[in-house]
N, C-alpha and C positions, 0 to 999 in steps of 0.2 A: 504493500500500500504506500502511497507519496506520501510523505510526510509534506505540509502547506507552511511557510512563515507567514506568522499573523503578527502584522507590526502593530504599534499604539500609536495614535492621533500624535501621540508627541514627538514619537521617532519622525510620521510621515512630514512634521512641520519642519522638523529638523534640518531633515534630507533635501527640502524645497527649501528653506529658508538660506540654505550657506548658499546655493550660488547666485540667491541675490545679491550680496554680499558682494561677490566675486564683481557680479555684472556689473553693478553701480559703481565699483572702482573704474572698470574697464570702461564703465562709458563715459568719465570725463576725458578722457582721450582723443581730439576732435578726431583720428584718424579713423576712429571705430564706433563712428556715428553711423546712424541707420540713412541717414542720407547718404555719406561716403559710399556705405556699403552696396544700396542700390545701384549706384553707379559704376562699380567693378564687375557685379555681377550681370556681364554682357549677355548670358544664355538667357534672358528673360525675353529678347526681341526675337528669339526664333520660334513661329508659329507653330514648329514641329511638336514643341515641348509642350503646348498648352494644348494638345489635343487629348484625348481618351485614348489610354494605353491600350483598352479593348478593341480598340477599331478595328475592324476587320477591312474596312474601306477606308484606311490610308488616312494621312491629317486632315481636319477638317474638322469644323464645329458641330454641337447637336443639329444645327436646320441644314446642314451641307452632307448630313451622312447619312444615307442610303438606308437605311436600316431603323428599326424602332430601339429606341436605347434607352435607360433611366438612369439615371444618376443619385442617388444617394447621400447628398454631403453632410458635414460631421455634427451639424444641429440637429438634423433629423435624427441619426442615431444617438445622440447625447437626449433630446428631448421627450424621447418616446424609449427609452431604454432599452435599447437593443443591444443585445448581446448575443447572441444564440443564431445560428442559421436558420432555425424555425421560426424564429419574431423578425428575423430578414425577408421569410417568404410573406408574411402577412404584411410588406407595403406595397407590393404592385400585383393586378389583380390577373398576371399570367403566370406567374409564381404559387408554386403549391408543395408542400408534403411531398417528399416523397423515399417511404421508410425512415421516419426522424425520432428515435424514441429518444425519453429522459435519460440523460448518464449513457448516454453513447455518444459516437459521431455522426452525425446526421446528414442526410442527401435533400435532395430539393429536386422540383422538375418545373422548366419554362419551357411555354406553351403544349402543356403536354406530356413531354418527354423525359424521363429522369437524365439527369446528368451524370455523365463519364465522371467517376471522383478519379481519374488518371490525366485525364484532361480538360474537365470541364471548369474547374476552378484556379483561378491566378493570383499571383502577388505580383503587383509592378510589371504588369504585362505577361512572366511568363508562369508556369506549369508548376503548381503545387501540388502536393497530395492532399486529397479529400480528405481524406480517413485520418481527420486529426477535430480535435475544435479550434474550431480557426478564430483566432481573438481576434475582436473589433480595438484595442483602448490603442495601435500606430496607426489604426487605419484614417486617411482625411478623407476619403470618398469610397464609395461603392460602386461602381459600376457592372448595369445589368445591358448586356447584349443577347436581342433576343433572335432568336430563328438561327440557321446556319452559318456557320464563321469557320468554312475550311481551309477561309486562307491564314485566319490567323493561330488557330489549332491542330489545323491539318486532321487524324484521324480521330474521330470524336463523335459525340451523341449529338443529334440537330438540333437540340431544342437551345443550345445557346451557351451563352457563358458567363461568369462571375468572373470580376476582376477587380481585386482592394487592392488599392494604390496609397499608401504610406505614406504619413505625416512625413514632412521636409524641415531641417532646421531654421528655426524662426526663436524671438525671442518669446519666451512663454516659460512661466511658473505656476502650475495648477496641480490646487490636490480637490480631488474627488472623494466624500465618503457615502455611503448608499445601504439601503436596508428594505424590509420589505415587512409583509404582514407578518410573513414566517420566521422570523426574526431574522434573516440573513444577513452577514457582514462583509460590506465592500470597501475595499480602498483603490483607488487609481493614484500615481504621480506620472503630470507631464512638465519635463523641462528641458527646455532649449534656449542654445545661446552659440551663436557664433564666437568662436574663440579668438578670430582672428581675422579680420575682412574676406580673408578668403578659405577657411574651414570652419564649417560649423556643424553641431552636434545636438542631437538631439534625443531622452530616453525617457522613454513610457517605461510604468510598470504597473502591475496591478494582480491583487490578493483578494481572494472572493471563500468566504466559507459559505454556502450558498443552503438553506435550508427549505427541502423541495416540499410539494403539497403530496407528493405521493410518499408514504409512509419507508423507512430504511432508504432512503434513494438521496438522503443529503449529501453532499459533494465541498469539495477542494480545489482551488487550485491555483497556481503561482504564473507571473506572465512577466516577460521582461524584454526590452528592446530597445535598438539603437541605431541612428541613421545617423547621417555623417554627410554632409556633401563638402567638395573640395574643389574648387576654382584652379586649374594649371594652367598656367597663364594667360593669356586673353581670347581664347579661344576653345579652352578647352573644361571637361565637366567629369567628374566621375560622383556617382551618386553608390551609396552602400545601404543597405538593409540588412540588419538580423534579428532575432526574436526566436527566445526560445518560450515555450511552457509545457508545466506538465498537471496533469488533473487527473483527480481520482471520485469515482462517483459510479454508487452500484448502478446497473442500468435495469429500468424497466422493461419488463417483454409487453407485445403487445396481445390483443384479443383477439380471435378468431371466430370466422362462423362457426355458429354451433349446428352439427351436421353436414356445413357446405353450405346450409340453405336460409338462414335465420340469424340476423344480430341479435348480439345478447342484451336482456334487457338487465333493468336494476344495476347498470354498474356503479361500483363507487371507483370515482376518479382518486381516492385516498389509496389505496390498495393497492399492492406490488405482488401480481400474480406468480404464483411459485417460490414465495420468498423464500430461505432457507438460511437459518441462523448464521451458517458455516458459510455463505456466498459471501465472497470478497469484493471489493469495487474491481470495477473496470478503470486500468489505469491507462491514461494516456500522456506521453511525453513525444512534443515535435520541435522541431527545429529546423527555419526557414531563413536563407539569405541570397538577396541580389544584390547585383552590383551591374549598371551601366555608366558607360564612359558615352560621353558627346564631344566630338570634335568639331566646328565651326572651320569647312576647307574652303569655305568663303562666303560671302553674304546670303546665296542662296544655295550650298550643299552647305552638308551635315551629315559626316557618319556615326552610326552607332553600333556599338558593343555592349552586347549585356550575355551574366550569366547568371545561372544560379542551381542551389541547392536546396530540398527539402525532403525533407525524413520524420515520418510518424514512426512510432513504438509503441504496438498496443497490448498491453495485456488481460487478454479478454477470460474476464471470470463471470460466469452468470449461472444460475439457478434459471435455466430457462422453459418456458412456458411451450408447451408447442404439441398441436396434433393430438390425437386421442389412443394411436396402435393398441397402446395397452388396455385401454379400458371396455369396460363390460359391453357399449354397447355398441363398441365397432372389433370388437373381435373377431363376429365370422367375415368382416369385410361388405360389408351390408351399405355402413358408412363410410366415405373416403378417411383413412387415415390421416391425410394433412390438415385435418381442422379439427376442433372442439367436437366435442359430443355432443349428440343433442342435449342433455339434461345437464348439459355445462360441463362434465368432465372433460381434463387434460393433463397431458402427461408431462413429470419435472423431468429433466434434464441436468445433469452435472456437466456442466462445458466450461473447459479450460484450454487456452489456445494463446499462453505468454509469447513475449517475444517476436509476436507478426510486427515484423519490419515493411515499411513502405519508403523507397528513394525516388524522386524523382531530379534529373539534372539537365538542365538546357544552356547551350552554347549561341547565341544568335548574335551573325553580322548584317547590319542594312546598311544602305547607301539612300538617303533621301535629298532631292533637291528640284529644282524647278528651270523651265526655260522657253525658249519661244521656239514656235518654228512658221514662219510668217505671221498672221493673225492670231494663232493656236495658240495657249498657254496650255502647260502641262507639268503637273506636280508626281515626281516619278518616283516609285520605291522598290529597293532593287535587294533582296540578301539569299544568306544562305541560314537552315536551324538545323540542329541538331537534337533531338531528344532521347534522353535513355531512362528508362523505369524498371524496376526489380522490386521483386515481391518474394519474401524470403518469411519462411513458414514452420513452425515444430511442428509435428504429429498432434494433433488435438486430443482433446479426449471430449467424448460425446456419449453418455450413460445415462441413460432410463433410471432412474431411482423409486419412484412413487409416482402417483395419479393424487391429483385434489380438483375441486371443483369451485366456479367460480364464483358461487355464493356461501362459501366457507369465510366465514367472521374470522378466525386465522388458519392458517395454510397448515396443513400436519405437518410435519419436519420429519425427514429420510436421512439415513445416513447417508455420508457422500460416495463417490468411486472410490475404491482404492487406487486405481487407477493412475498413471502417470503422466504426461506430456512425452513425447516424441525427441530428439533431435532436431534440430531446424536443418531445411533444407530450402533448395533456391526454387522456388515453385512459377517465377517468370521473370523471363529477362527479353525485353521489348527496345527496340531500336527506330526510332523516323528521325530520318534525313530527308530534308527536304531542300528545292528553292522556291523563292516565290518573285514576285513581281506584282505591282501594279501602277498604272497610269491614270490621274485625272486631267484628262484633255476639255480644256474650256474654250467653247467657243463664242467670243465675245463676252456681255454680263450675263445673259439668262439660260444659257445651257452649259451643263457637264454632261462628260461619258466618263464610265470609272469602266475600267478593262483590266483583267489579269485574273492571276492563278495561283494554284499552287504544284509543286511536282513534289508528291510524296513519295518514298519506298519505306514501306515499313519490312522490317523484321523480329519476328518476334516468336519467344520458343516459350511453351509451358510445359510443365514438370507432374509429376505422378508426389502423392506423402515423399515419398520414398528418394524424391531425385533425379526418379529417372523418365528420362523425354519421354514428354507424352504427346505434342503438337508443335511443329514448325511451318510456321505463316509468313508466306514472302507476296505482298503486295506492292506494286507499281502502280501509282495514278496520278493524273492530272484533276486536278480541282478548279476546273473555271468560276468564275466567276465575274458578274459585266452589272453594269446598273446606268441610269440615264436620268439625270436630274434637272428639272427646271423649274428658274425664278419667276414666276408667275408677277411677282411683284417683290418689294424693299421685305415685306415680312413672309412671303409665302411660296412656299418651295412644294412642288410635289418630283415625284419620282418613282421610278421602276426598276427590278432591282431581280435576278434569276443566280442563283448557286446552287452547287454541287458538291456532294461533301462524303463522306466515309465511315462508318462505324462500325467495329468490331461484332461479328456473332454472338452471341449471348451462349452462355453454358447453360445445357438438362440437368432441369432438377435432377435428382436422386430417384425420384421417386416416377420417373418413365423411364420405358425401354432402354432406351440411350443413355443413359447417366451418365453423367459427367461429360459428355461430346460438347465440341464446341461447333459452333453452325459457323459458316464461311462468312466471312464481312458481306456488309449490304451498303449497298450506295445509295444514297439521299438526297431529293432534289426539291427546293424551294423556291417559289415564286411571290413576290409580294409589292403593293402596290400603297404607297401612302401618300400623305401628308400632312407636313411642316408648318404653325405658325408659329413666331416671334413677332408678338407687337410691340414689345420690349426686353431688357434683359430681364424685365421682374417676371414675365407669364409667356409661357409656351402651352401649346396646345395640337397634340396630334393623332391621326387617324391610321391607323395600318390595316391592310386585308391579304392574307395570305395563304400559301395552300405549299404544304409539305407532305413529303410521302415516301416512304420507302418501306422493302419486303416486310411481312406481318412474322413474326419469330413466337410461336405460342406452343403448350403442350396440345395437340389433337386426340384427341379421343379415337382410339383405333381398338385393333383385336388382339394386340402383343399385348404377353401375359403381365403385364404392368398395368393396361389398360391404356395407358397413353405413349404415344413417344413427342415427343419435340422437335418441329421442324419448323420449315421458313418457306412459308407459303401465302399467295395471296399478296396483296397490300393496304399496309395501314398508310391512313391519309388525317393529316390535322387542318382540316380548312376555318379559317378564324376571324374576325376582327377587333380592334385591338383599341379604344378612345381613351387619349391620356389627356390632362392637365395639371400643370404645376405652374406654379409659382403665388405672387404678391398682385390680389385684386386691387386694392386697397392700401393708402400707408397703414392702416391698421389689420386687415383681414389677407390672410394667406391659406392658400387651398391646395391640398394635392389629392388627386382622383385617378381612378384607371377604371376601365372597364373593359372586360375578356369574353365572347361570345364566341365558343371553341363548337366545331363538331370532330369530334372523332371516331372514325368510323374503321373497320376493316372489310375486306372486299375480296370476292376468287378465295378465301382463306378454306376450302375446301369442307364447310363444318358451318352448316346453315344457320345454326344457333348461334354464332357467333359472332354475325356477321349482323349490319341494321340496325346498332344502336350503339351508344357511348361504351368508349372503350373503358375500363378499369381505374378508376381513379383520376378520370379528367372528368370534371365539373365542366355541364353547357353553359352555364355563365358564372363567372365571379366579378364581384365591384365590389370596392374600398375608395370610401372617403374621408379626407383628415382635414379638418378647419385648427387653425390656431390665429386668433384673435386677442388684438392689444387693448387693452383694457383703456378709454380714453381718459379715463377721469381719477385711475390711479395708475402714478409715473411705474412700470418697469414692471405691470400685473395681466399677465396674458392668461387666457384659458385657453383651452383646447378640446375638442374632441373628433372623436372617431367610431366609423362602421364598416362592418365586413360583412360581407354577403357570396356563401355559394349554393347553386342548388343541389339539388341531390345528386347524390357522388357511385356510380357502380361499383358494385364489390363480386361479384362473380363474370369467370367471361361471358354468359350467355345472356347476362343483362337480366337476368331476373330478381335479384336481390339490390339494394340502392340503399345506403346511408341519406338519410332526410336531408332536405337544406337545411341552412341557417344563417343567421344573423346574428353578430356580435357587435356591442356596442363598448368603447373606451370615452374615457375623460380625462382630461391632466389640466394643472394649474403647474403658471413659470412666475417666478419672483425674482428681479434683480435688482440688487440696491448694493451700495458702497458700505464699505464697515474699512471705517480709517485709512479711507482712498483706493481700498482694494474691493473690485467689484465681487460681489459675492453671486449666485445662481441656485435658486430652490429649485427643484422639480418633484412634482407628483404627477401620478399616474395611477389611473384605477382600469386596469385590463377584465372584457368580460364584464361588466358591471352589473348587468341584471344574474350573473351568474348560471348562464346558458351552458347546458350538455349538451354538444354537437361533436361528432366524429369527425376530425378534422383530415384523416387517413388511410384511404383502403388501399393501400402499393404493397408493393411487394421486396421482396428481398431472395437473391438464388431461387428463386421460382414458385416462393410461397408467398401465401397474403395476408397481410396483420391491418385489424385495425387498432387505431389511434385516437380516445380522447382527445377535445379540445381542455387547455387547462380550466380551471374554475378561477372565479372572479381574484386577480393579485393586486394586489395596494404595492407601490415601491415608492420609497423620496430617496432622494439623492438630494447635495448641498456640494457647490464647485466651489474654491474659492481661490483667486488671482492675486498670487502674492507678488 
């Protein structure tokens, strides 16, 4: 188990307080004035830099890029307290669940589609691993790119990508402390300070005892980081990122149909199904660092060099909940054994699986610059990537112990396996090289063409427990991608926009024919048509409509003595539209909205039942709205609130079973005032307010499907304060 440092308010004052100290010497020094400084740091006037490192179409602002995108910046997470990748999916309403339980690490799916934890999540542009909790307290933005990005991911799940982009040094002294109903203990410190006109540093840290509403499931954990950037000479930039943390916190299992065919009713959201006195947390420890260099090789090229490292260590210990094999009323096989019983029985699990290592590391060189060729501008981006991942594994152990049911007031308690873990072995080592390209050719002010591609080779070998090769995949492809943008007017851009992209085969359950087979990659192709207003920098507002689709990958129902096997037949197709608005209506009223009208559907999938109605955990519509509003008549007192809405959610493939809609409602109140010249920041927040049960998850995981309470009503305050 992690042992967590829990500092006292007095250390954390301490620790902020000396390099004020420091600063206020340094800054009578005219040389190390923040005007000075502004003025050495030349990489501010190259456009390249202020773009989203997401982009999959090249530099260029939200109303100039091709694609539906959200942005996230660090009020919003600070305001509404996000911390978690599952309170990341509830602000934009194409974002959803998917497999996220309490005390684990958690996945997400945009528009759709669950995301590759190998490559669908970013730090500073490039490829972190999923399978970690990825702290918000360096993050300065979030960016959501939504639909296909094969040029900037290469082989990946289509529904999009996450990319947190890291606080930069600035001058800033801020401690955080936070708490909640549950009594939970937070502390944040942020401080930066350039040390010297041209290096400066900056280090988050933050200590969370975190006290959950599900019963044994309270948690730990420590988070530390530090970014650096360094000016070499007048031209040139290298920027650094690292952060480490580690966290311990039993995880929750999730619920199951009971027989296949019936959510369970009476749940209490308190309850940690299977608990078992002897389960230990799930410990998780990662460690993430980039590093890009910009060079300035004249006013309008710019190369760039970046790399980086990231490594999860999980040590996965659970009492887990799952399937019924054992129990009385699926023994002659009557009922599928991958679900609860009808009478609510399920069977525990002893699962222990230390030591799952995850690396991921990318090398990437571009060349970005611009020029004319008669009337024609054209903004060109030219490199080479590199990606390598490994997934290193001990022997698990996975033992049946006892059956309980899920209206047991407490769980019986089984003895555990005697049973041991394995040696670790290398279970996959994955290879993409690529190149890419693209070109934004402008002709005159009201039209773009964006044109290019990707040339990926992947290689990539996976392993048996044991070691020993069990699949080697050598893919070759080209990833076009072209899009077509015009200015209709000073605020209003529409555009059209066609890509191509790649995703790995999925592995069979256990529990068909084929076990453990991997299916051959599928290619994926998106079309989508929107648009862009900006009628200031304060409020944007946009429309997208699109249509993706590639091969349907599901277990079929056949006559091999499993009864199913797993194959890739058919095609699934996600056709959607997509209405965003952000920004400031108002000098007092600020509004952020989305709205998600998804069909997904599968087709040809050879399995009539299957086929004709929403797929598995995509909701036909979702919408969230947030107002936060400045109080006129008292200086520095905003309120806020918020609603989420999806309708009902399919939990079986044949679409006969559906988790209800719902409606959640939140509130917060924000307080700024000074306390002896240092601006101080209240926040409250009341999540769930009427204290609504709604299933907020019916996905799946390795080919099974849990669902997911929504939490129950939380109270959190936080107090910031800028010393």
């Amino acid at each position: 188990m992690n042992r967590c440092f829990r500092p006292t308010l007095l250390t954390v004052a301490l620790c902020a307080a000396l390099p004020l100290h420091a600063s206020e010497a340094v800054a009578e020094a005219p040389e190390r004035s923040p005007t000075d400084l502004a003025a050495v740091r030349v990489q501010a006037r190259q456009p390249a830099t202020d773009a989203t490192q997401s982009n999959s179409f090249g530099a260029g602002d939200w109303k100039s890029t091709p694609a539906s995108m959200v942005v996230l910046d660090r009020s919003i997470l600070d305001n509404r307290h996000v911390r978690t990748l599952a309170e990341l999916a509830t602000q934009d309403a194409s974002l959803g669940d998917s497999y996220a339980p309490v005390g684990y690490y958690q996945n997400i799916a945009i528009r759709g589609f669950p995301l590759d934890t190998g490559t669908g999540y970013r730090f500073n542009g490039l490829a972190t691993t999923g399978e970690q909790r990825l702290a918000l307290e360096n993050i300065q933005q979030v960016e959501i790119l939504k639909g296909e990005a094969g040029l900037a991911a290469g082989v990946m799940a289509p529904g999009g990508i996450i990319n947190y982009v890291g606080k930069r040094p600035v001058e800033v002294r801020t401690v955080t402390l936070g708490t909640d109903a549950e009594g939970s203990r937070y502390t944040a410190v942020d401080v930066g300070h350039w040390l010297s006109p041209r290096f400066g540093v900056r280090l988050n840290a933050a200590w969370e005892d975190s006290a959950s509403y599900i019963d044994h499931a309270d948690g730990r954990r420590n988070f530390y980081s530090l970014a650096a950037d360094w000016l070499i000479g007048e031209r040139g930039k290298l920027e650094v990122d690292a952060n480490y943390q580690t966290s311990a916190q039993r995880s929750a299992s999730g619920y199951q149909l009971l027989g296949g065919v019936q959510l369970p009713r009476g749940v209490d959201r308190k309850q940690m199904l299977g608990y078992q006195a002897w389960q230990r947390p799930v410990g998780i420890d990662s460690t993430n660092i980039t590093a890009l260099h910009t060079f300035d090789i004249s006013p309008r090229w710019q190369s760039r060099v970046s790399a980086s490292h990231s490594r999860s260590v999980i040590d996965d210990n659970v009492a887990f909940a799952y399937g019924c094999f054992y129990a009385a009323q699926c023994a002659d096989g009557s009922v599928p054994g991958q679900y609860f019983a009808p009478d609510g029985d399920y069977d525990v699990y002893d699962y222990r699986s230390p030591d799952d290592t995850r690396r991921n590391q990318e090398l990437r060189a571009e060349l970005r610059g611009s020029f004319d060729t008669g009337g024609v501008g054209h903004q060109l981006s030219v490199g080479v990537d590199a990606f390598h991942r490994t997934v290193d594994k001990r022997q698990n152990v996975n033992e049946y112990v006892g059956t309980a049911n899920i209206a047991d007031s407490r769980v019986p308690q089984f003895a555990p396996s005697p049973l041991m873990p394995g040696a670790s072995a290398r279970r996959l080592d994955s290879w993409q090289r690529a190149l890419f390209v693209l070109d934004r050719v402008r002709f005159g002010d009201d039209w773009q063409w964006l044109a290019g591609g990707r040339m990926v080779r992947l290689d990539e070998r996976a392993y048996d427990k044991r070691g020993t090769p069990e699949r080697h995949s050598r893919i070759s492809r080209f990833l076009p991608q072209t899009a077509l943008v015009w200015s209709a007017t000073d605020e209003l851009n529409v555009y059209a926009s066609y890509v191509r992209g790649i995703a790995l085969g999925q592995e069979a359950p256990f529990w068909t024919s084929n076990e453990g087979a991997f299916l051959p990659s599928v290619l994926s192709r998106q079309l989508e048509v929107g648009v862009k207003y900006a009628s200031s920098d304060a409020l944007t507002l946009g429309a997208a409509v699109f249509r993706t689709s590639q091969p349907f990958q599901y277990a079929k129902p056949d006559g091999s003595d499993m009864g199913y096997t797993f194959v890739q037949e058919g095609q699934q197709t996600h056709t959607g539209l997509e209405l965003t608005a952000r920004g400031r209506v108002t000098d007092q009223l600020e509004v952020t909205a989305s709205a998600s009208l998804l069909q997904a559907r599968a087709r040809d999938a050879g399995t009539a039942a299957y086929e004709g109605h929403q797929l598995i955990n995509v909701p036909k519509v979702r919408a969230n709205l947030h107002v936060d509003y400045q109080l006129p008549f008292v200086d520095g007192l905003a309120v806020g609130g918020g609603w989420r809405h999806a309708s009902s959610n399919v939990a079986t493939a044949d679409g006969n079973v559906r988790a209800p809609s719902y409606s959640v409602f939140d509130v917060g109140l924000r307080f700024q005032h000074q306390l002896r010249d240092h601006p101080v920041t209240w926040r409250l927040s009341v999540d769930n307010v009427f204290d609504k049960f709604y299933w907020r998850d019916t996905g799946s995981s390795s080919g099974d499907y849990y669902l997911f309470s929504g939490a129950p009503r939380q109270a959190r305050l936080s107090v910031s304060f800028a010393l």
